[in-house]
C-alpha positions in Angstrom: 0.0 0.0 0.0 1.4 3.2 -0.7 0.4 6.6 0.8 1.8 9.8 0.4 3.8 11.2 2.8 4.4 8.2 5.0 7.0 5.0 3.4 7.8 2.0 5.1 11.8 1.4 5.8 11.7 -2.3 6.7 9.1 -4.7 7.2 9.8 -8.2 9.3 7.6 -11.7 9.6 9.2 -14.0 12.0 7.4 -17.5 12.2 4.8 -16.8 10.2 2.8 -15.0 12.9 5.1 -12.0 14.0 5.5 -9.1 12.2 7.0 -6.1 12.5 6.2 -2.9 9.8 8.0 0.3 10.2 8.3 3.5 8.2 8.3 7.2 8.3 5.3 9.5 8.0 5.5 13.6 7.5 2.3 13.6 10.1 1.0 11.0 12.9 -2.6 11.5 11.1 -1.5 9.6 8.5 -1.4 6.6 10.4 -5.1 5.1 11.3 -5.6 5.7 7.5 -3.0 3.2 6.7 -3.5 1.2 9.2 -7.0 0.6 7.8 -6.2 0.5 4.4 -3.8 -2.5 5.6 -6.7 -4.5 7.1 -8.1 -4.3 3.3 -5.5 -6.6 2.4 -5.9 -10.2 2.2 -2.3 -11.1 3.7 -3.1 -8.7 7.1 -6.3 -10.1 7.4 -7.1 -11.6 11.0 -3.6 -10.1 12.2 -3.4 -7.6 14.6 -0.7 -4.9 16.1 -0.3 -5.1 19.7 2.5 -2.4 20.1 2.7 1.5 18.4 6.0 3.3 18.6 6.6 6.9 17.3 9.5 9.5 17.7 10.3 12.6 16.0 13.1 12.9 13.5 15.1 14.6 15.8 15.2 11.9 18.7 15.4 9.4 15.8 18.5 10.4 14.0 21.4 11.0 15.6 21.9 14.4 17.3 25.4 14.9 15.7 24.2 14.9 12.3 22.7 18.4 12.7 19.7 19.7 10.5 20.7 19.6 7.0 16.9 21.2 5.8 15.7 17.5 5.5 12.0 17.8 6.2 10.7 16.7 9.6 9.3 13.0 9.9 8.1 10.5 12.4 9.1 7.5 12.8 7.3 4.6 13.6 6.8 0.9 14.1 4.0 -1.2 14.4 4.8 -4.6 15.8 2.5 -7.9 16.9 4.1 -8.3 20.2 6.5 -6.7 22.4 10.2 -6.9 21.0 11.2 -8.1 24.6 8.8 -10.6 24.4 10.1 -11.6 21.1 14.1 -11.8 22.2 13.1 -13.9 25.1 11.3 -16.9 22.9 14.8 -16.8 20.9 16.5 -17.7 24.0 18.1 -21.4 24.2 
């Protein structure tokens, strides 16, 4: 799905079940829209997102690379469970 002004950097299945979707958006509105235009699609049907993370470009990027005009994003990542959760399954 695209949508303008928000693009997805990396998107993650683990096991078939987990996933993990995260991008950048020029405003947090933007979000619900997607996030209902993803429920439209066959492969996210029945799957759900238990955890919503967003920060600002500048607490995203690191502080020593200054302003260079880029415009100002958000980050964010949608995940199906709790990355802590996720580490500690992976554990022998």
């Amino acid at each position: 799905q695209a949508m303008e002004g928000l693009r997805l950097t990396e998107f993650s299945l683990r096991g078939g079940s987990e996933m993990e979707i995260k991008g950048r958006m020029v405003s947090p509105e933007l979000l619900p829209g997607y996030i209902r235009r993803l429920n439209g699609e066959k492969a996210f049907q029945g799957r759900s997102f238990a955890v919503l993370t967003m920060k600002g470009r500048e607490e995203a990027a690191a502080a020593a690379s200054g302003d260079r005009g880029e415009p100002a994003y958000i980050e964010f990542s949608l995940a199906s469970r709790e990355p802590d959760a996720l580490a500690t399954e992976r554990r022998p």
